[in-house]
PyMOL Python script that loads the backbone (N, CA, C, O; Angstrom):
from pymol import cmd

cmd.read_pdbstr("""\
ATOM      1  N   UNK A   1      13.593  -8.823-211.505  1.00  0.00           N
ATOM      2  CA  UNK A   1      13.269  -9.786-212.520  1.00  0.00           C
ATOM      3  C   UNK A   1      12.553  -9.064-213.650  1.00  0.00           C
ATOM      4  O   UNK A   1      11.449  -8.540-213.502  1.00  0.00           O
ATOM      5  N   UNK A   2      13.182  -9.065-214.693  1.00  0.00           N
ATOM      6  CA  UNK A   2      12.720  -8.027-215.977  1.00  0.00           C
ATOM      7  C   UNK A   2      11.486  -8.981-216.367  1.00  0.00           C
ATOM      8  O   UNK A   2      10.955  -8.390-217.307  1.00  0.00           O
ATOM      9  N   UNK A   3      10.737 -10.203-216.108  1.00  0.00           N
ATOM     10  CA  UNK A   3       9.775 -11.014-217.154  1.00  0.00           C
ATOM     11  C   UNK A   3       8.613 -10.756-215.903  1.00  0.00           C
ATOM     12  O   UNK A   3       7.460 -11.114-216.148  1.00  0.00           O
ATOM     13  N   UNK A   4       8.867 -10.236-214.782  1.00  0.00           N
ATOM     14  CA  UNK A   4       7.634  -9.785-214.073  1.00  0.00           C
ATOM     15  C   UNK A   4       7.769  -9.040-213.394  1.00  0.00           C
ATOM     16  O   UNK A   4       6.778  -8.952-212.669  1.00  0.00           O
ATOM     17  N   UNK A   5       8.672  -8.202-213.113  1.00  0.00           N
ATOM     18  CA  UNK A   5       8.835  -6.879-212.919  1.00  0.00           C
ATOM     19  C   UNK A   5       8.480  -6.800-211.268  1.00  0.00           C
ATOM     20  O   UNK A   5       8.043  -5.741-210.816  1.00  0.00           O
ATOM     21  N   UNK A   6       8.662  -7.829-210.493  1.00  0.00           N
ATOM     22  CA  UNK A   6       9.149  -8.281-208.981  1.00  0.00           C
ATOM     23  C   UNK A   6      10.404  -8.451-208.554  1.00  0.00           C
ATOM     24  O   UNK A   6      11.248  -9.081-209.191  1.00  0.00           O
ATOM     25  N   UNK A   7      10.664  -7.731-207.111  1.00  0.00           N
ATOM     26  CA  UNK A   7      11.639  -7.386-207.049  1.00  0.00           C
ATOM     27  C   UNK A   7      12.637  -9.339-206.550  1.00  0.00           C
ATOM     28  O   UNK A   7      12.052 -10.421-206.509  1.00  0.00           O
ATOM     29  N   UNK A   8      13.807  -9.154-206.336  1.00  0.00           N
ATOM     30  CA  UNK A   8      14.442 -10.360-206.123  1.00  0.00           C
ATOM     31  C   UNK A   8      15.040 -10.541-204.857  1.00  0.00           C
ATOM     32  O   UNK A   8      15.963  -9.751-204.662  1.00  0.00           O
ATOM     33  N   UNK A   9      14.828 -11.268-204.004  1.00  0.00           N
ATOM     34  CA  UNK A   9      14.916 -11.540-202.202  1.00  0.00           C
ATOM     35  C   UNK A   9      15.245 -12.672-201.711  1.00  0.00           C
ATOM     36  O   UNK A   9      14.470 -13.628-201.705  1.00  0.00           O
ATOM     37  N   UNK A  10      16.533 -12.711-201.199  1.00  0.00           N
ATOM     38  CA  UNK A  10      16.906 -13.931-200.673  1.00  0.00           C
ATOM     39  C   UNK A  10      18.641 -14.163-200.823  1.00  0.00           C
ATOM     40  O   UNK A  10      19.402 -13.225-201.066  1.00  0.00           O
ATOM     41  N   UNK A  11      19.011 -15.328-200.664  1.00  0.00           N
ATOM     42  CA  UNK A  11      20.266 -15.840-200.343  1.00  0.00           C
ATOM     43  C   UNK A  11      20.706 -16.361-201.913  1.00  0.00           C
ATOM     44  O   UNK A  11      20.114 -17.116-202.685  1.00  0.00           O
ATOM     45  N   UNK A  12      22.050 -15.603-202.052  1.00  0.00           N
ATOM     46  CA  UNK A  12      22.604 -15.608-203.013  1.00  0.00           C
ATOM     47  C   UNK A  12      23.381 -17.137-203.226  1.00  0.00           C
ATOM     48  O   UNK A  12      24.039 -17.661-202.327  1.00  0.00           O
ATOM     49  N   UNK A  13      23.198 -17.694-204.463  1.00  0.00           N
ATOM     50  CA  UNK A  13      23.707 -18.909-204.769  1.00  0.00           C
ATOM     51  C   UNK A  13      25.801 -18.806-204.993  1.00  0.00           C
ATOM     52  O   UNK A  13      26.766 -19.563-204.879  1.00  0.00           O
ATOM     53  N   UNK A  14      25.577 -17.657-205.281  1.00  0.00           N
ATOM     54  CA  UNK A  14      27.589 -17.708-205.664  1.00  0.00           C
ATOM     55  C   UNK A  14      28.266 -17.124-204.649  1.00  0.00           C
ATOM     56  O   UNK A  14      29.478 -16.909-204.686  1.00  0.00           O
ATOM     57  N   UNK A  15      27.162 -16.707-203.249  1.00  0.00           N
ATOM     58  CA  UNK A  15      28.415 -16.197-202.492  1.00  0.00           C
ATOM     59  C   UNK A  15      27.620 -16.245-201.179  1.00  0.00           C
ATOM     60  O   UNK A  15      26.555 -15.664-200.969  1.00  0.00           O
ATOM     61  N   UNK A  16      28.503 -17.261-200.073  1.00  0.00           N
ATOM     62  CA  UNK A  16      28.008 -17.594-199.101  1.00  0.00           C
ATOM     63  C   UNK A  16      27.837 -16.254-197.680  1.00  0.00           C
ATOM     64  O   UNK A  16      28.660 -15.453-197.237  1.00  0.00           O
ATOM     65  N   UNK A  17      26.408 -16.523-197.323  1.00  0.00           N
ATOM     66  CA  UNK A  17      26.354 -15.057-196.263  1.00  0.00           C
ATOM     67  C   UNK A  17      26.168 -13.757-196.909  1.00  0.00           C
ATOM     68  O   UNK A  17      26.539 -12.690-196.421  1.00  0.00           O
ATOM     69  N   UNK A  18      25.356 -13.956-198.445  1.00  0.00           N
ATOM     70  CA  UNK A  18      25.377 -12.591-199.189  1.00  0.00           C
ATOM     71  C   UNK A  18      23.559 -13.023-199.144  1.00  0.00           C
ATOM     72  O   UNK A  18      23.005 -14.104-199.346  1.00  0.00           O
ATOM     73  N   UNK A  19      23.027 -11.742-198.811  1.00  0.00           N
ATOM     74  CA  UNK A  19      21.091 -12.243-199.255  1.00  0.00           C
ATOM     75  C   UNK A  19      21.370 -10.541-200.126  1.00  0.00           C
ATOM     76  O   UNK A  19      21.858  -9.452-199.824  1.00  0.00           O
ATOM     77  N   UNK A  20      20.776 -11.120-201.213  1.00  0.00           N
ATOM     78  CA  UNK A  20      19.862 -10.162-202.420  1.00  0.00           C
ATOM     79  C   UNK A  20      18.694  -9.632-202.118  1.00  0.00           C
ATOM     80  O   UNK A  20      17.748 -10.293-201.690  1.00  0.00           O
ATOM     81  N   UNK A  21      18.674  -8.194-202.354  1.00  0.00           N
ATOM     82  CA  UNK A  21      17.407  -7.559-201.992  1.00  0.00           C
ATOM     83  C   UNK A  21      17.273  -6.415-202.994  1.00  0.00           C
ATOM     84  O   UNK A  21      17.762  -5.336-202.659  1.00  0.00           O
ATOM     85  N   UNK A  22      16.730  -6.504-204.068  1.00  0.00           N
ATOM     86  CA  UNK A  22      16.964  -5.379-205.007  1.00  0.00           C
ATOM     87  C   UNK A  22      15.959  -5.561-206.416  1.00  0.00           C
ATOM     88  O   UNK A  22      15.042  -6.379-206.477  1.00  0.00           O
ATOM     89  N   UNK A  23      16.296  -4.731-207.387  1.00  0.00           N
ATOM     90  CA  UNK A  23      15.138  -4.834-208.191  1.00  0.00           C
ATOM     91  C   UNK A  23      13.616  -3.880-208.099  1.00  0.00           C
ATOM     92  O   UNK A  23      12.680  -4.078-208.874  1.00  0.00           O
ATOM     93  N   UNK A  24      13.603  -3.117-207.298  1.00  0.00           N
ATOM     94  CA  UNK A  24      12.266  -2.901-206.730  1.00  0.00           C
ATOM     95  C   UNK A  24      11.601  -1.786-207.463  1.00  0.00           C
ATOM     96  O   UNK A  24      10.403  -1.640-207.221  1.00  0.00           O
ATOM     97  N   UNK A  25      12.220  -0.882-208.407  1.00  0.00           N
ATOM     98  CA  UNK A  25      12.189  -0.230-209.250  1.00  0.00           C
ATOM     99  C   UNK A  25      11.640   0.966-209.192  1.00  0.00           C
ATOM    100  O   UNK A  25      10.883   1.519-209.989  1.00  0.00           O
ATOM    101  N   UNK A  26      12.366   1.561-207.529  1.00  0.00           N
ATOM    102  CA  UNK A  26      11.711   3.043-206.741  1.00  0.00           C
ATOM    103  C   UNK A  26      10.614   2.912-206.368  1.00  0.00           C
ATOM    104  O   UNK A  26       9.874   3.894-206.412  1.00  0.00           O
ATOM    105  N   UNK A  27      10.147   1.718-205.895  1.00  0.00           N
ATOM    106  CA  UNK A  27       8.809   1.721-204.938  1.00  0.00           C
ATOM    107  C   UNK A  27       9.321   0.662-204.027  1.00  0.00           C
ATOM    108  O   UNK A  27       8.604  -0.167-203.466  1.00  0.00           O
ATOM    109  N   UNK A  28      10.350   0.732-203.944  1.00  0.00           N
ATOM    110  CA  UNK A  28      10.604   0.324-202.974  1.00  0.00           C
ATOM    111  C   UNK A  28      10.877   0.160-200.971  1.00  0.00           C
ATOM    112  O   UNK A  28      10.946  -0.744-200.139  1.00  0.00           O
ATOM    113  N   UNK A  29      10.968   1.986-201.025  1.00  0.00           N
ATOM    114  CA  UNK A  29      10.685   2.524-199.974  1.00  0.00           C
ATOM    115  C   UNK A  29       9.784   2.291-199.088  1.00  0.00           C
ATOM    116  O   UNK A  29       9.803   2.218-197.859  1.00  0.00           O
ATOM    117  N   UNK A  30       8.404   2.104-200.461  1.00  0.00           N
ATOM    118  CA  UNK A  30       7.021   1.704-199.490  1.00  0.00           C
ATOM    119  C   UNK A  30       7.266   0.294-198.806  1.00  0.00           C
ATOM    120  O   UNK A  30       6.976   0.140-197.620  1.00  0.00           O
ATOM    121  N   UNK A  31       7.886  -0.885-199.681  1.00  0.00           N
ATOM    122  CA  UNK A  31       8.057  -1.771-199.068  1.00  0.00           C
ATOM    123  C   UNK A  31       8.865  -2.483-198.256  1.00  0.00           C
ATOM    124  O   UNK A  31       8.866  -3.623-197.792  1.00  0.00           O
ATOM    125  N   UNK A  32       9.813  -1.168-198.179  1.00  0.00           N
ATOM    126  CA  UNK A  32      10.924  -1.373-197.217  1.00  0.00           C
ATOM    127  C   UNK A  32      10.729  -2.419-195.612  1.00  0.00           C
ATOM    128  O   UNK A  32      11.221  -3.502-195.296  1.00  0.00           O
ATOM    129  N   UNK A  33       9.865  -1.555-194.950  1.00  0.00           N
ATOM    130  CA  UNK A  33       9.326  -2.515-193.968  1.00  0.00           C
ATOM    131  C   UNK A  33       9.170  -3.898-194.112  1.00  0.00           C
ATOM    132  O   UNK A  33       9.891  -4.705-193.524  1.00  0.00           O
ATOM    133  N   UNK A  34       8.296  -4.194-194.838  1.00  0.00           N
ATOM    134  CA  UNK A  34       8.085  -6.165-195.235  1.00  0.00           C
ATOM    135  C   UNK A  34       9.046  -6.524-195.649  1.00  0.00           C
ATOM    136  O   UNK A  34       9.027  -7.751-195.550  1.00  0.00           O
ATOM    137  N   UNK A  35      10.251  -6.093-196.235  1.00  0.00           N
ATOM    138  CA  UNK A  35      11.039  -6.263-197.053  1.00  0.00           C
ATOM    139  C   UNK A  35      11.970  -6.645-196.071  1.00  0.00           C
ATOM    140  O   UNK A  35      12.437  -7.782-196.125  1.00  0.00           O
ATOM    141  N   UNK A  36      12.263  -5.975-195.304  1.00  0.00           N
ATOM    142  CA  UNK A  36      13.254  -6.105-194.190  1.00  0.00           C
ATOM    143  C   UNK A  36      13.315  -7.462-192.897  1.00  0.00           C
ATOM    144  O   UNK A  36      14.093  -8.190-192.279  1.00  0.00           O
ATOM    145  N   UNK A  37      11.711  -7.084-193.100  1.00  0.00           N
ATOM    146  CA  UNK A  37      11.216  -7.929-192.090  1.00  0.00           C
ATOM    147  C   UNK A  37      11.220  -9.389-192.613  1.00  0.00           C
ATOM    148  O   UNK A  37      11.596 -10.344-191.933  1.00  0.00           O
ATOM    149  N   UNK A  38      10.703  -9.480-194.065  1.00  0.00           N
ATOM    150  CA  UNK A  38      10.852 -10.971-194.472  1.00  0.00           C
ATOM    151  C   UNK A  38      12.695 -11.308-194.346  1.00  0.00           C
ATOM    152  O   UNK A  38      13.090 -12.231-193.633  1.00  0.00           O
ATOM    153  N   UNK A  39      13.550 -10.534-195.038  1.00  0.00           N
ATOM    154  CA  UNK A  39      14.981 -10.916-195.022  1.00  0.00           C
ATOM    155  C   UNK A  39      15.521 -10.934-193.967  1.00  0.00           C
ATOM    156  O   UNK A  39      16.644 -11.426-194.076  1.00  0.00           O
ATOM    157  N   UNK A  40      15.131 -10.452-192.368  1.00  0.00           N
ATOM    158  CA  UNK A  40      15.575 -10.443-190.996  1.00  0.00           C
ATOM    159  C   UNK A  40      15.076 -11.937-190.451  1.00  0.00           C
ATOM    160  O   UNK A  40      15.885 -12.476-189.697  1.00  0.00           O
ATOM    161  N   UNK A  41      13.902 -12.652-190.718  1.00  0.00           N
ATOM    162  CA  UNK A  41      12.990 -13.190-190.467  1.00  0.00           C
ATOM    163  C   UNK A  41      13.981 -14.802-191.130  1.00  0.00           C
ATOM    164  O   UNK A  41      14.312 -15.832-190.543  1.00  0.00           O
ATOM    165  N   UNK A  42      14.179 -14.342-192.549  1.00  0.00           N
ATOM    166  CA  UNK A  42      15.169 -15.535-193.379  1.00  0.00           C
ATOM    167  C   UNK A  42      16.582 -15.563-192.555  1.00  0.00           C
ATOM    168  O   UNK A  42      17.195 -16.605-192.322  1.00  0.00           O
ATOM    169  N   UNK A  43      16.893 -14.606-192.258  1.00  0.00           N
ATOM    170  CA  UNK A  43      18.526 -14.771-192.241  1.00  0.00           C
ATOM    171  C   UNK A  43      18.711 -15.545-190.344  1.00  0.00           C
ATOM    172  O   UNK A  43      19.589 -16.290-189.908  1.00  0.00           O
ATOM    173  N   UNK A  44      17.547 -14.984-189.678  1.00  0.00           N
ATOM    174  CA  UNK A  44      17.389 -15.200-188.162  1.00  0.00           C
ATOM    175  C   UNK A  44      17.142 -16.716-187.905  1.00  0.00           C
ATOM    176  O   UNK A  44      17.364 -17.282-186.834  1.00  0.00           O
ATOM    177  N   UNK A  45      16.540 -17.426-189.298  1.00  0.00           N
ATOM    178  CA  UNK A  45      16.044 -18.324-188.834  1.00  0.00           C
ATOM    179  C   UNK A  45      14.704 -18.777-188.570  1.00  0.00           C
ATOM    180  O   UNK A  45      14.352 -19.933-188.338  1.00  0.00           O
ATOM    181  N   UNK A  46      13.941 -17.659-188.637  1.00  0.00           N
ATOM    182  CA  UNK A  46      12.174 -17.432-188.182  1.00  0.00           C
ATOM    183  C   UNK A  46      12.198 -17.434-186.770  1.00  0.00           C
ATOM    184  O   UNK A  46      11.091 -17.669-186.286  1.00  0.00           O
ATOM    185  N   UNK A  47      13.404 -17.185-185.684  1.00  0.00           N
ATOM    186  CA  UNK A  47      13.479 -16.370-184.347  1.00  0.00           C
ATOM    187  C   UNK A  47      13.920 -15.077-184.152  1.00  0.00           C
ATOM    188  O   UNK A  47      15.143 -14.936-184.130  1.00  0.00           O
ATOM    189  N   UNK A  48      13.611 -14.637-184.086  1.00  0.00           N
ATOM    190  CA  UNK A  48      13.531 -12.934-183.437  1.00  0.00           C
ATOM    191  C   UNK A  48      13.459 -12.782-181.565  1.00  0.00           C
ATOM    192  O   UNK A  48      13.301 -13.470-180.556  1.00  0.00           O
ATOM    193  N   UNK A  49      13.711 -11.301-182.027  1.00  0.00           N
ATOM    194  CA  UNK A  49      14.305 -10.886-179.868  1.00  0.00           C
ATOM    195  C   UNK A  49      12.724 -11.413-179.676  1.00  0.00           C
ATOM    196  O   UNK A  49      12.565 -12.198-178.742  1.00  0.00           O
ATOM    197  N   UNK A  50      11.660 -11.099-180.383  1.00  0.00           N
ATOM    198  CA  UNK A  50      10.265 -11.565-179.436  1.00  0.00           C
ATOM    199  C   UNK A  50       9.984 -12.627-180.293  1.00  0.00           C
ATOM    200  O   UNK A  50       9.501 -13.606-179.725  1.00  0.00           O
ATOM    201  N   UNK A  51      10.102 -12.692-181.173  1.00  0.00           N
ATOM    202  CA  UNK A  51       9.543 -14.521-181.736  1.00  0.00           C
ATOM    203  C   UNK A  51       8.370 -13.952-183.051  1.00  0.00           C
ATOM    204  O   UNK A  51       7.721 -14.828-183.621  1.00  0.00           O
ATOM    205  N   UNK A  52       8.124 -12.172-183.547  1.00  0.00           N
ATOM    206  CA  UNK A  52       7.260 -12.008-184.219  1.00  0.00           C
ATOM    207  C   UNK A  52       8.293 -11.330-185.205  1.00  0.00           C
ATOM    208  O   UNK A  52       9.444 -10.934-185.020  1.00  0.00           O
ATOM    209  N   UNK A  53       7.476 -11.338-186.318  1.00  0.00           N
ATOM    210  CA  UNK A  53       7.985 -10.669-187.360  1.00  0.00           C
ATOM    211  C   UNK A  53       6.486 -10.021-187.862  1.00  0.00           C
ATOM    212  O   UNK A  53       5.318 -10.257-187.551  1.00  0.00           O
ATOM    213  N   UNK A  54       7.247  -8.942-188.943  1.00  0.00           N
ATOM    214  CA  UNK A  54       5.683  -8.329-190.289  1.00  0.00           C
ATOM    215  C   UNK A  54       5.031  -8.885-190.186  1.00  0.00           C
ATOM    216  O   UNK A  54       4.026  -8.941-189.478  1.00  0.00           O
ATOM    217  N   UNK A  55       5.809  -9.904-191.460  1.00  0.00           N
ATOM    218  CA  UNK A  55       5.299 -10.847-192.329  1.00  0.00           C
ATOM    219  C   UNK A  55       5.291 -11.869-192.479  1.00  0.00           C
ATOM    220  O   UNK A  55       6.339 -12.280-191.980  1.00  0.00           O
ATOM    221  N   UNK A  56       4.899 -12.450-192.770  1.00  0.00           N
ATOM    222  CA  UNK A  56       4.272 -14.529-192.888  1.00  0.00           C
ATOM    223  C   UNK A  56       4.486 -15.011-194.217  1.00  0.00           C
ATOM    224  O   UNK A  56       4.435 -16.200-194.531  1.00  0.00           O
ATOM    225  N   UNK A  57       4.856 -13.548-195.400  1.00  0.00           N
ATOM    226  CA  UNK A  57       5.200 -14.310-196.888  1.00  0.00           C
ATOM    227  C   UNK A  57       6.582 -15.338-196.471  1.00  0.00           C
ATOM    228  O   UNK A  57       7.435 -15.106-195.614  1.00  0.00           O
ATOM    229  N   UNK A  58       6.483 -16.432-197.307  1.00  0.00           N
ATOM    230  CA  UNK A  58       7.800 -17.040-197.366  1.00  0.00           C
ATOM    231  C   UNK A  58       9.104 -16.356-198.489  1.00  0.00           C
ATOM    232  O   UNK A  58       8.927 -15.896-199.617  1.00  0.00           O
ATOM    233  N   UNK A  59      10.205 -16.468-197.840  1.00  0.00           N
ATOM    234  CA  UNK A  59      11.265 -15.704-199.029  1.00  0.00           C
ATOM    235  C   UNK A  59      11.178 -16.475-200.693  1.00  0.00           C
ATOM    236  O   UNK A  59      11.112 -15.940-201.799  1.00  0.00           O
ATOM    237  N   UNK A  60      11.211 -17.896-200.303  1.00  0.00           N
ATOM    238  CA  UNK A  60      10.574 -18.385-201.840  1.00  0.00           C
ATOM    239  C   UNK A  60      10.078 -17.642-202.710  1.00  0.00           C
ATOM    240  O   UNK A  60      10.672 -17.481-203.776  1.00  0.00           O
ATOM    241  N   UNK A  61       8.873 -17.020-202.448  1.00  0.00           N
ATOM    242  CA  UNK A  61       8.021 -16.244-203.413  1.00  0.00           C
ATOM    243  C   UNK A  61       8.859 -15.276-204.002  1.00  0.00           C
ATOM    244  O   UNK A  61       8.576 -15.045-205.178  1.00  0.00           O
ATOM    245  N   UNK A  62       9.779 -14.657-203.548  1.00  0.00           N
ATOM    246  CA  UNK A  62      10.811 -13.467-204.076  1.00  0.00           C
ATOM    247  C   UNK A  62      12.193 -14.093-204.609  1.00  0.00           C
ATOM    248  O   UNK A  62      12.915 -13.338-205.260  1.00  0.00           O
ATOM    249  N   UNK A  63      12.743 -15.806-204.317  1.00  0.00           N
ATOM    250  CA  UNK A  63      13.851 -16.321-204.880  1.00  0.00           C
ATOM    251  C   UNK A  63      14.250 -15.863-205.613  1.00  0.00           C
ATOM    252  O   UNK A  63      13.417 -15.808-206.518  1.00  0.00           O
ATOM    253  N   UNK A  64      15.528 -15.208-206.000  1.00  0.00           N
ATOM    254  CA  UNK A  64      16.839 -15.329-207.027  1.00  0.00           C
ATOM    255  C   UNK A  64      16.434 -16.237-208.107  1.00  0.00           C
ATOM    256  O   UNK A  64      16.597 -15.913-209.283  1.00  0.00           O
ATOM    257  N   UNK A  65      15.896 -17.398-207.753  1.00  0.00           N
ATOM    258  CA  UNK A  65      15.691 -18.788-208.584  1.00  0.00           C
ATOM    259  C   UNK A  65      14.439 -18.992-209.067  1.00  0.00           C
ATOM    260  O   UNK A  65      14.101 -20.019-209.656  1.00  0.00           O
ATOM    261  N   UNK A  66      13.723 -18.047-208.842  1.00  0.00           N
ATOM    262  CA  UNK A  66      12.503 -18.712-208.754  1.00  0.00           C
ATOM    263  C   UNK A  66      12.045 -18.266-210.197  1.00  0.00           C
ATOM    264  O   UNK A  66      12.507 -17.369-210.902  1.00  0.00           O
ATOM    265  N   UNK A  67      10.276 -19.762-210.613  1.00  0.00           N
ATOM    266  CA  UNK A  67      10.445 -19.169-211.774  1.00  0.00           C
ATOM    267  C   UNK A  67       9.797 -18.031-212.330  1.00  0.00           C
ATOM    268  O   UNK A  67       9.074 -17.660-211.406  1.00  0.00           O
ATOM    269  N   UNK A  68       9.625 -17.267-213.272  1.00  0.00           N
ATOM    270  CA  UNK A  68       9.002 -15.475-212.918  1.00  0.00           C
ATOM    271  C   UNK A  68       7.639 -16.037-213.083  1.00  0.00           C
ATOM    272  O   UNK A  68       7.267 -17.045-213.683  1.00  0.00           O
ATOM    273  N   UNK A  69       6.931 -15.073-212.355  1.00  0.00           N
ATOM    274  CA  UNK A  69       5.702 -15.092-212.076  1.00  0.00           C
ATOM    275  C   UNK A  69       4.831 -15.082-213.050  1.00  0.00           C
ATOM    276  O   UNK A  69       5.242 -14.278-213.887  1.00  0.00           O
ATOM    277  N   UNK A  70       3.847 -15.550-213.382  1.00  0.00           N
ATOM    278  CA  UNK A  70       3.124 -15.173-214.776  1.00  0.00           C
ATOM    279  C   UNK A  70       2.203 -14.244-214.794  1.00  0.00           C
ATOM    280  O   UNK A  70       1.408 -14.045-213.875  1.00  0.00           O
ATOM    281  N   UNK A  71       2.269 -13.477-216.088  1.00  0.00           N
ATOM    282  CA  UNK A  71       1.700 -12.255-215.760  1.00  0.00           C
ATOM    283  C   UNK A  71       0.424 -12.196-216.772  1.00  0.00           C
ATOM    284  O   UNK A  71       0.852 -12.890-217.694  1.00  0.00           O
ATOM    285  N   UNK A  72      -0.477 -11.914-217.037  1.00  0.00           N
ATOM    286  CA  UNK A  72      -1.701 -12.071-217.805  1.00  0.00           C
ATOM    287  C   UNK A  72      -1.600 -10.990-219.130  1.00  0.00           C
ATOM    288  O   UNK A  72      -1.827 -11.212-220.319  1.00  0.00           O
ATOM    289  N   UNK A  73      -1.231  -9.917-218.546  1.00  0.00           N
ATOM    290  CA  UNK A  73      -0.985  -9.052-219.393  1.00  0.00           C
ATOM    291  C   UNK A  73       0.314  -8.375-219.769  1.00  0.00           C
ATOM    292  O   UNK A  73       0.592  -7.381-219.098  1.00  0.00           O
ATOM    293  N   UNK A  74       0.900  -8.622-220.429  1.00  0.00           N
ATOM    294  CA  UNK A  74       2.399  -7.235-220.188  1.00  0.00           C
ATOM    295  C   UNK A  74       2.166  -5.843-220.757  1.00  0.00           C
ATOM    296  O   UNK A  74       1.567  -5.647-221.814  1.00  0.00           O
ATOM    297  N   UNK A  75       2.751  -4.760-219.880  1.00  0.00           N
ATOM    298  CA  UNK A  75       2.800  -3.217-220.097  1.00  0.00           C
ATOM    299  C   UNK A  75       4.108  -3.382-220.262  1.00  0.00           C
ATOM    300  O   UNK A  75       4.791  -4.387-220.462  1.00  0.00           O
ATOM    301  N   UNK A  76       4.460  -1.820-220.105  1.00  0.00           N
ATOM    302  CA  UNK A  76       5.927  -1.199-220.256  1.00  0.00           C
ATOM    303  C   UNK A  76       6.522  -1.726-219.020  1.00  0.00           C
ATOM    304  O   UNK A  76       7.742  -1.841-218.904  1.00  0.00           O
ATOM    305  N   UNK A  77       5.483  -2.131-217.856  1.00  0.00           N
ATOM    306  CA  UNK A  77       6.547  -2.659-216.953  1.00  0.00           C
ATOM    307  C   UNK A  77       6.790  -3.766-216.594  1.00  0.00           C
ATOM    308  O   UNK A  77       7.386  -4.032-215.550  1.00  0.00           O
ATOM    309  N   UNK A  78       6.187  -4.924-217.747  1.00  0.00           N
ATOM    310  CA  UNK A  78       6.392  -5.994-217.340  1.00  0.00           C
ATOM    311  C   UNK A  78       5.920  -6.718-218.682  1.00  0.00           C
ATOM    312  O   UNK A  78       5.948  -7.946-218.763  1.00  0.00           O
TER     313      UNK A  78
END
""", "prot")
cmd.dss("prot")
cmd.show_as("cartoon", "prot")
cmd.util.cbc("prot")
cmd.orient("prot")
């Protein structure tokens, strides 16, 4: 999302069984883990082989749709 410079996560509106995960702008690696874990967590249902995941963010917060975050200040990266 270029108006807050967060990456975009979740289930794609034009194509059924496609989730979006991208945007992250090479720091993404670090967040690979949560990242995975929230979109395993969405796509599973919120059941897993043991019933835990990472993370507890909801995919909402990262929506395709959602509206951009507001930012107080803008830099070059946002």
């Amino acid at each position: 999302n270029q108006d807050d410079v967060h990456p975009v996560l979740g289930p794609s509106n034009s194509a059924s069984n496609l989730y979006l995960c991208h945007g992250e702008s090479g720091h993404g690696f670090k967040l690979a883990p949560a990242v995975g874990s929230l979109i395993a967590r969405d796509i599973l249902g919120g059941k897993g082989g043991d019933g835990t995941f990472e993370t507890n963010v909801k995919v909402e917060f990262m929506h395709p749709d959602r509206e951009p975050l507001k930012v107080g200040v803008k830099t070059h990266f946002a």
